[in-house]
RODO-2510 file (C-alpha; in nm, 4 decimals, decimal comma):
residues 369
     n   res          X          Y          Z
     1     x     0,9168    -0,5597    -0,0369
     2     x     1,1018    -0,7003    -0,3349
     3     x     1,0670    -0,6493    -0,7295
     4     x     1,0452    -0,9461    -0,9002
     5     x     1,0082    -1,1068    -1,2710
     6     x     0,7294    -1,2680    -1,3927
     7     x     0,9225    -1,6177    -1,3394
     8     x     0,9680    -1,5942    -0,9951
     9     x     0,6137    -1,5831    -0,9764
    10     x     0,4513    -1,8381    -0,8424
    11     x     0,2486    -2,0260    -1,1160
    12     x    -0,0947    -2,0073    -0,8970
    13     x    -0,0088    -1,6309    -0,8344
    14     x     0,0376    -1,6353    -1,1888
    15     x    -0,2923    -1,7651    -1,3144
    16     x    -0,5225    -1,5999    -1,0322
    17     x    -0,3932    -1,2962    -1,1844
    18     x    -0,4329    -1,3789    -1,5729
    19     x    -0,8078    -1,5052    -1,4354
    20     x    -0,8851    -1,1621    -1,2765
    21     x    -0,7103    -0,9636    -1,5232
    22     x    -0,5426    -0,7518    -1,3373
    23     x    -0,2004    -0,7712    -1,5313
    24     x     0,1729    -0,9264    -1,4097
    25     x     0,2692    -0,8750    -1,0683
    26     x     0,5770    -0,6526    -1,0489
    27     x     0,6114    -0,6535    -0,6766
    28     x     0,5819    -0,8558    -0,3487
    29     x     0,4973    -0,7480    -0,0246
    30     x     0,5853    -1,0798     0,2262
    31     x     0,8197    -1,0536     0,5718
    32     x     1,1824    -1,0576     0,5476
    33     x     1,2177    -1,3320     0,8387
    34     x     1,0469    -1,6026     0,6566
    35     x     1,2316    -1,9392     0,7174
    36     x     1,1880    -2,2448     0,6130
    37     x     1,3604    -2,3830     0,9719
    38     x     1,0750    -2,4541     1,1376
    39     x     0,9898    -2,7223     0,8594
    40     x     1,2754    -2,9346     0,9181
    41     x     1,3328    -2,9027     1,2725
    42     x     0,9340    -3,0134     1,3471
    43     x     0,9459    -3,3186     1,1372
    44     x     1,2897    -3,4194     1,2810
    45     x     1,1693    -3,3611     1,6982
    46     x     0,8737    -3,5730     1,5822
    47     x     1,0861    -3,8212     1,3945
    48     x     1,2927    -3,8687     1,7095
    49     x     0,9654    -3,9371     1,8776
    50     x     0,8710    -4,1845     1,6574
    51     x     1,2312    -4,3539     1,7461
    52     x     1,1807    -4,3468     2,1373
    53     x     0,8292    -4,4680     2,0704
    54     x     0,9184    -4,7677     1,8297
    55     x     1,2413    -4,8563     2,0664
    56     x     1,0500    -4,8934     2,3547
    57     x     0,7565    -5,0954     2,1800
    58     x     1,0244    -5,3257     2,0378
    59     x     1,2366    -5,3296     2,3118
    60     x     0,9495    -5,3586     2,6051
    61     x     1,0023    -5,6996     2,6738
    62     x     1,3390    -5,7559     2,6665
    63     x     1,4744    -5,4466     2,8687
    64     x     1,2392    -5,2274     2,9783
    65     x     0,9611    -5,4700     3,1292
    66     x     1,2232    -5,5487     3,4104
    67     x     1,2547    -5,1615     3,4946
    68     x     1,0650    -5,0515     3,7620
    69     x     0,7637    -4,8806     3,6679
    70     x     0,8441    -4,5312     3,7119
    71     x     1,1629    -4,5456     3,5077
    72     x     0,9627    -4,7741     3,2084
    73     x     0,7272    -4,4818     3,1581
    74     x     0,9935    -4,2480     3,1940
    75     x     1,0941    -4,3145     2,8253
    76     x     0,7587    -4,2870     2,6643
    77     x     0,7197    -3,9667     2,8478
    78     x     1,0527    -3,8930     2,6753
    79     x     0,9286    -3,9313     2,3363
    80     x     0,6382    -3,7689     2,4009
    81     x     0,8227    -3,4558     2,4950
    82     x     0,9024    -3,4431     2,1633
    83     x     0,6161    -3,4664     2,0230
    84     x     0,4967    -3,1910     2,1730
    85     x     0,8156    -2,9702     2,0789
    86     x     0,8025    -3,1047     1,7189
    87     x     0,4296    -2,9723     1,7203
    88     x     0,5408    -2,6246     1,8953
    89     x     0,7748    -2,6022     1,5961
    90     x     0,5555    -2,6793     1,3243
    91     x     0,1766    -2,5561     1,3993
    92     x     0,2047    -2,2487     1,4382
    93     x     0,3687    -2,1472     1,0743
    94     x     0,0807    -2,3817     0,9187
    95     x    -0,1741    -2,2070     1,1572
    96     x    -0,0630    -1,8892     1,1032
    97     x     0,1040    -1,8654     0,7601
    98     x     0,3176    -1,5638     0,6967
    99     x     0,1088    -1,2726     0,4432
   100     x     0,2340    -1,2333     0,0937
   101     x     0,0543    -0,9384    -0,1403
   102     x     0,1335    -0,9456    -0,5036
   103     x     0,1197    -0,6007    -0,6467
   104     x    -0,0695    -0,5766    -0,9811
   105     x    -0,1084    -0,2825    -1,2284
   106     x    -0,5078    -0,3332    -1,1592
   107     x    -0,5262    -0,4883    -0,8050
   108     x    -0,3898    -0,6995    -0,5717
   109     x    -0,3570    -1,0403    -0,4654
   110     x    -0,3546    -1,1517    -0,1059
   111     x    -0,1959    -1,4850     0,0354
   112     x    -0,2138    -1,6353     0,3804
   113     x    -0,3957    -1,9351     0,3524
   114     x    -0,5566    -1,8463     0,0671
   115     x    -0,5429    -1,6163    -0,2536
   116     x    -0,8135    -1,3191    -0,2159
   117     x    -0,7724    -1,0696    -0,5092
   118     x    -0,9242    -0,6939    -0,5055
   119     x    -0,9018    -0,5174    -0,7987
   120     x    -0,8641    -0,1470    -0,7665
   121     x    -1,2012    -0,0566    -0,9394
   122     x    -1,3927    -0,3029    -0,7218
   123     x    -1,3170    -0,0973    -0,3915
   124     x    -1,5470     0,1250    -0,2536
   125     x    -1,3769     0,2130     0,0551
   126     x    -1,0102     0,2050     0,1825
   127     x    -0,9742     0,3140     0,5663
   128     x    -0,6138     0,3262     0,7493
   129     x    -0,5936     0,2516     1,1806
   130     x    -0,3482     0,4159     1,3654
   131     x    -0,2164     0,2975     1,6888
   132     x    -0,0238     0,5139     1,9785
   133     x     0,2441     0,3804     2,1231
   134     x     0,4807     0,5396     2,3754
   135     x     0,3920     0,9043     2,2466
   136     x     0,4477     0,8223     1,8862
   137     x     0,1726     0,7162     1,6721
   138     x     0,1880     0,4435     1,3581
   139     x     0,0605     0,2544     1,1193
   140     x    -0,1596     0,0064     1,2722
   141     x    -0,3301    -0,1524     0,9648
   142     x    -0,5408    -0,0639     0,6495
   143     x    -0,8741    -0,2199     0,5584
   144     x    -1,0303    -0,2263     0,2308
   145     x    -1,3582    -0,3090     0,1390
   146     x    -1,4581    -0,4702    -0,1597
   147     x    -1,8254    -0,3489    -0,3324
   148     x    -1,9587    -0,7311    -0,2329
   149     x    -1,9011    -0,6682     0,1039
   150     x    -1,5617    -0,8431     0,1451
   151     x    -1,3338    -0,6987     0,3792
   152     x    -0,9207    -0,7362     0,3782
   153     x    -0,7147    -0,6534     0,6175
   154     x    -0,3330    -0,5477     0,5807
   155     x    -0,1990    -0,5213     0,9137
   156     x     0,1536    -0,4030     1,0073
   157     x     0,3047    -0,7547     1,0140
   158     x     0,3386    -0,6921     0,6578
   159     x     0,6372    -0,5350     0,5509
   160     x     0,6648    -0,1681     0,3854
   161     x     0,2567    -0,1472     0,4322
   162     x     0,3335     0,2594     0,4466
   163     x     0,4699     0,2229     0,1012
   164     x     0,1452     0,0235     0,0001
   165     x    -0,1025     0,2122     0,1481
   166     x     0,0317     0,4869    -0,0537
   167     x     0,0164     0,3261    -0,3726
   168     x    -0,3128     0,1633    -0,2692
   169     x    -0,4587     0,5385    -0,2272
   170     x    -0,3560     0,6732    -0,5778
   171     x    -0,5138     0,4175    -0,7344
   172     x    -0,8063     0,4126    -0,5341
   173     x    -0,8272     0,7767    -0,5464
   174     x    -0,7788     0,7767    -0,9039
   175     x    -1,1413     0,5512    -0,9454
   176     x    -1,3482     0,6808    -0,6954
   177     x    -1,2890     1,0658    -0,7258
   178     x    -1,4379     1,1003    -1,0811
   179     x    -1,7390     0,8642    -0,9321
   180     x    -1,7910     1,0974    -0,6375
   181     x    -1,7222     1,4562    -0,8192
   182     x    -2,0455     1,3102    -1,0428
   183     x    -2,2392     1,2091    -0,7711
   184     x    -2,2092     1,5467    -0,6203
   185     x    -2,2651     1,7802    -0,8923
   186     x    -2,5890     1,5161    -0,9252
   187     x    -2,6888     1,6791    -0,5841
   188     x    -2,6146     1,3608    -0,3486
   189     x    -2,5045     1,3746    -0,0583
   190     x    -2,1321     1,2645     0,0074
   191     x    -2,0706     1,1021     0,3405
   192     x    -1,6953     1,0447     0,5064
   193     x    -1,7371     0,9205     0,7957
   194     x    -1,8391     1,1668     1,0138
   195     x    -1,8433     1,4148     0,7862
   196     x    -2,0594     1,5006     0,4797
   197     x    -2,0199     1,7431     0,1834
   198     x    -2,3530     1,8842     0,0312
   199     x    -2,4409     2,1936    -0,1623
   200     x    -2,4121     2,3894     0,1173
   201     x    -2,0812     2,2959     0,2611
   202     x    -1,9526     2,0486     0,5016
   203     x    -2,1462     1,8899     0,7846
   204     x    -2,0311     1,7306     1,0675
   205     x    -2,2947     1,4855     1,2395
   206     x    -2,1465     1,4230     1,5513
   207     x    -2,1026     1,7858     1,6749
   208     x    -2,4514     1,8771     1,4116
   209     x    -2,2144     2,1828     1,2765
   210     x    -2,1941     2,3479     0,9450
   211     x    -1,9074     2,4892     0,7517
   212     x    -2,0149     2,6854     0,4742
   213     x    -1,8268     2,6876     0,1272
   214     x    -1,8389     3,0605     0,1180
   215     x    -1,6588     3,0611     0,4760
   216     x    -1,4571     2,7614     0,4198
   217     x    -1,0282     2,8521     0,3646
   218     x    -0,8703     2,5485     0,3296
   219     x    -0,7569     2,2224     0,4660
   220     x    -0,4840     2,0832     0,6099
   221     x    -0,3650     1,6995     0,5617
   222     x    -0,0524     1,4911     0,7656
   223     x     0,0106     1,1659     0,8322
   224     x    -0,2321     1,1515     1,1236
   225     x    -0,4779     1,4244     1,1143
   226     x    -0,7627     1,6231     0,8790
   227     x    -0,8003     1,9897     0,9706
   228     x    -1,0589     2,2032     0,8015
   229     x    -0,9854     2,6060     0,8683
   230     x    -1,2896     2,8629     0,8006
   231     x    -1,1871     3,2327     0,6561
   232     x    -1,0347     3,4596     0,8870
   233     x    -0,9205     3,1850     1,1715
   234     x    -0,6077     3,0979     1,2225
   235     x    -0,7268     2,8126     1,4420
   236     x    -0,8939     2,4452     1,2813
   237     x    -1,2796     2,4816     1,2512
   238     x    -1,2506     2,1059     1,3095
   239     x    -0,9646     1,8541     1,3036
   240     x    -1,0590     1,4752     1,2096
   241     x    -0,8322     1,1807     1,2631
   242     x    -0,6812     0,9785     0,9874
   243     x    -0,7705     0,6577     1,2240
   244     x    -1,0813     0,5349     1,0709
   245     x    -1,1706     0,8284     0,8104
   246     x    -1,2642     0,6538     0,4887
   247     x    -1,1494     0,6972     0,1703
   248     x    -0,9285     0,9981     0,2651
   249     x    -0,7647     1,1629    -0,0518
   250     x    -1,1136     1,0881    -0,2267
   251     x    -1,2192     1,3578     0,0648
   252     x    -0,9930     1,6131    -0,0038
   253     x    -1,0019     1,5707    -0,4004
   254     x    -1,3273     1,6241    -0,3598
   255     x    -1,3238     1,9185    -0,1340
   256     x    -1,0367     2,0615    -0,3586
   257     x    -1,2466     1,9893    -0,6896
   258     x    -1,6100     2,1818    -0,4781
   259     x    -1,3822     2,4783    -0,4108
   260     x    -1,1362     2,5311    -0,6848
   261     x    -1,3075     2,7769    -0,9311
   262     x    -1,2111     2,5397    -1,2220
   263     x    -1,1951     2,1539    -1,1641
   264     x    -0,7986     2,0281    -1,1763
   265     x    -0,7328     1,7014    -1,1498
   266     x    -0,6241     1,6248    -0,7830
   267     x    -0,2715     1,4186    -0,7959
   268     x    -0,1734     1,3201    -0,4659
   269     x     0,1711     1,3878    -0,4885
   270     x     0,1270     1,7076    -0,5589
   271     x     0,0738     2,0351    -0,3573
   272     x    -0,1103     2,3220    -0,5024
   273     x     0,1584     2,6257    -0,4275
   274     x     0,4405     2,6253    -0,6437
   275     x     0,7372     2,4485    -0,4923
   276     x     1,0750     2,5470    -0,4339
   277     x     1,2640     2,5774    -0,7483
   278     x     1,5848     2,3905    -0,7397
   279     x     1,8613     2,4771    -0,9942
   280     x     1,7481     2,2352    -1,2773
   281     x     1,4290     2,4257    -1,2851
   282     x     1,5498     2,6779    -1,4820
   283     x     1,6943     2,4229    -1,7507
   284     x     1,3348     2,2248    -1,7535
   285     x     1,2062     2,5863    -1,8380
   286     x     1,4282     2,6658    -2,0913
   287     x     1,3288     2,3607    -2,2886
   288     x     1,6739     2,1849    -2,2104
   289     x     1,6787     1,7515    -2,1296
   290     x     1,8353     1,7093    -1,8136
   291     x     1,9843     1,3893    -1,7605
   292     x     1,9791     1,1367    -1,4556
   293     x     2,1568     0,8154    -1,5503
   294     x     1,9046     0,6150    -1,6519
   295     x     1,6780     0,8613    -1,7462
   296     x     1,6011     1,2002    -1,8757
   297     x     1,3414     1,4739    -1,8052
   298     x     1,2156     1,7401    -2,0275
   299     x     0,8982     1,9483    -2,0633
   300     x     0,7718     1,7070    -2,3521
   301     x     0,8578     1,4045    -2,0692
   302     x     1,0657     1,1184    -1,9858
   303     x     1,2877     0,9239    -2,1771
   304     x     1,4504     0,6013    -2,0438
   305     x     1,8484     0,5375    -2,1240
   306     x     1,8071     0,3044    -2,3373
   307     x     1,5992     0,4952    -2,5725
   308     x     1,3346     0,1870    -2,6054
   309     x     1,0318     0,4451    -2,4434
   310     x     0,9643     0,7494    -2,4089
   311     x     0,6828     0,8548    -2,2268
   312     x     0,5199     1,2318    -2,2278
   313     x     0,3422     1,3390    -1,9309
   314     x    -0,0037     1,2929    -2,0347
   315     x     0,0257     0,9001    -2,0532
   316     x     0,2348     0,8830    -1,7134
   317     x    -0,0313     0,7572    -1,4785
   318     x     0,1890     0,7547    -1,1787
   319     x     0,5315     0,7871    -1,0854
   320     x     0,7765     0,7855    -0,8239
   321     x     1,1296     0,8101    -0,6447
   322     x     1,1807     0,5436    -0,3441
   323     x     1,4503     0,4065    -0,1520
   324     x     1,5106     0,1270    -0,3535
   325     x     1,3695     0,2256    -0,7279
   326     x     1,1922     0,4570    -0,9444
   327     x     0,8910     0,3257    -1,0662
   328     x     0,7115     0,4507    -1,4057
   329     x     0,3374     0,3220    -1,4829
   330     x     0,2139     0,4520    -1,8291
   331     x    -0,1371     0,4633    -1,8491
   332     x    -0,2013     0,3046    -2,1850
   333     x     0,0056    -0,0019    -2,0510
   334     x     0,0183    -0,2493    -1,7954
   335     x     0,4030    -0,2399    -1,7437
   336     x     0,5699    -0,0784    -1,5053
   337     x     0,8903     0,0860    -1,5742
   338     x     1,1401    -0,0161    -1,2332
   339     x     1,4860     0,1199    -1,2595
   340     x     1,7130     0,0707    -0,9925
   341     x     1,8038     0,3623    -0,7158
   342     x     2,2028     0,3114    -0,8079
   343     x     2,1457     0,3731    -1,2108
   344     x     2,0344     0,7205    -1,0786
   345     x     2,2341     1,0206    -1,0588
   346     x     2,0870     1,2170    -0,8071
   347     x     1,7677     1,0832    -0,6673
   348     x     1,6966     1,3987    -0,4466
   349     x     1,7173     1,6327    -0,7331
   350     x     1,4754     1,3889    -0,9550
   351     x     1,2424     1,4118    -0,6852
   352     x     1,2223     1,8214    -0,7026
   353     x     1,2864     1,8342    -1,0661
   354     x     0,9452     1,5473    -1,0942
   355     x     0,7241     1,7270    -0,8521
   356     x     0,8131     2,0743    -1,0392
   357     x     0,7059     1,9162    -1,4041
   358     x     0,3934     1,7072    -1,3133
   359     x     0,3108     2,1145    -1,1019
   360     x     0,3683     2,2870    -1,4202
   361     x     0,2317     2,0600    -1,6669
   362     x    -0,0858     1,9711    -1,4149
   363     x    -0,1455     2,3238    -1,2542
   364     x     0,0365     2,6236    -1,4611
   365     x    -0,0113     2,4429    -1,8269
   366     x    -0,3240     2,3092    -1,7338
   367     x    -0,5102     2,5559    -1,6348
   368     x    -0,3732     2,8118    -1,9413
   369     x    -0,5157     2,5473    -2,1529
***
């Protein structure tokens, strides 16, 4: 994964995305070990096949007709060697071309051989495989599907695809919840999978069992597993795997919106108990700024260094702290604030102190309002 300007794009990239209108890519997703090496080194075994070849054509009569038979065939056998090492080189790069995805504000772009875009409002369903693997379980791939049918597959040859899939199901989330919360309230029936939420509470097919909303607790969500708990039990009423359950945190957005006595939007960073509070808590409280380098938090919202944005919380669609970067998207734009990790004071803290405000502002504020 890389951040990148819009001239490093390349100019196709450039105008598949201008065509679709899904705004400037900001980031690529492509492998690390890409070389160009297998490029020259094909063309040159086969060029030194061509050499043996021509040689002994031009040569034939001169030298190599008085050889005896085994030896004259010897060096065509020779230059076909390399043929075949020149094409061991070369095929399989043009065969099987290394994946690139272009991130975009409204979708994505995907390039092997060639460029398939999927915008975010266009998918219907987004499912993630996990594979086991000496006792530890991982990402094996995630599959989207497009409302025409159209199926993509990210597997885990691409680079970072945790990081994507993450970013894949906000924005995914963030168009299909408000579709399904009126779809329910309409009286359909909502089917995951497996399982499906109706008026009368969740229903799993396979084992033809009921959970009703006035027993239901709560539910439980990690990186591999789904676990719905009924009143009174400390043990699941039913744990689903992540492998293969569509359209996930539209699930539990939903389930969270059904049983929630007011509706609150779901953001997926966000837990709904109050987290720790860390020192600068009390500042954000008190109505003080509290500075990070490159940017500053208060309770109105952010404010970049150089004083060219600032950016209240209601307009922040989503934001957050990686390895690398902390990356901003406004909602009533299509660019994406990236500042660097090192222009940051102390990442961990902005972490805390951002998970604190968006809990405040979306849960405590929110629902006073």
């Amino acid at each position: 994964m890389r951040l990148t300007s819009e001239k490093q794009i390349p100019l196709k990239i450039q105008t598949c995305a201008h065509a679709h209108q899904l705004g400037v890519p900001r980031i690529i997703y492509a492998s690390q070990q890409v070389s160009r090496l297998p490029f020259v080194l094909g063309p040159l075994a086969i060029g030194v096949c061509a050499l043996i070849l021509g040689a002994y054509s031009s040569l034939y009569d001169r030298i190599f007709s008085w050889w005896p038979l085994w030896q004259a065939w010897l060096v065509p056998g020779i230059g076909i060697a390399w043929l075949l090492i020149g094409l061991w080189i070369l095929l399989p790069p043009l065969l099987f071309p290394i994946p690139r995805v272009f991130l975009c504000p409204r979708g994505l772009i995907y390039v092997r051989r060639n460029c398939e875009v999927v915008r975010w409002d266009q998918i219907v369903q987004l499912t993630k495989e996990l594979q086991t693997d000496q006792k530890a379980v991982s990402l094996a791939k995630y599959t989207l599907l497009r409302a025409d049918g159209f199926q993509l597959a990210l597997e885990n040859d691409l680079p970072h695809l945790d990081r994507l899939g993450g970013f894949m199901e906000r924005e995914i989330t963030r168009h299909l919840l408000p579709q399904m919360i009126a779809k329910y309230e309409a009286g359909a029936l909502i089917t995951f999978g497996s399982l499906e939420i109706t008026g009368l509470g969740l229903w799993l097919s396979a084992s033809q069992r009921l959970l009703p909303w006035s027993e239901f607790e709560r539910l439980s969500l990690d990186d591999t597993s789904f676990s719905l708990y009924r009143r009174y039990e400390d043990r699941a009423w039913q744990t689903l795997s992540l492998s293969g359950f569509p359209n996930v945190w539209v699930c539990k957005g939903l389930i969270e919106h059904i049983t929630k006595p007011a509706p609150v939007s779901v953001v997926e960073e966000l837990v709904a108990v109050a987290p720790t509070r860390p020192a600068q808590c009390d500042l954000y409280d008190a109505g003080i700024a509290i500075p990070f380098g490159a940017l500053t938090i208060s309770r109105e919202g952010i404010a970049l260094q150089s004083g060219t944005r600032f950016m209240p919380w209601e307009i922040i669609a989503s934001i957050g702290v990686g390895e690398q970067e902390v990356i901003i998207k406004p909602i009533d734009s299509d660019e994406w604030h990236i500042l660097p990790i090192w222009s940051i004071t102390d990442p961990a803290k902005l972490s805390q102190l951002i998970d604190y405000a968006l809990y405040q502002h979306y849960f405590v504020e929110g629902s006073l309002s």
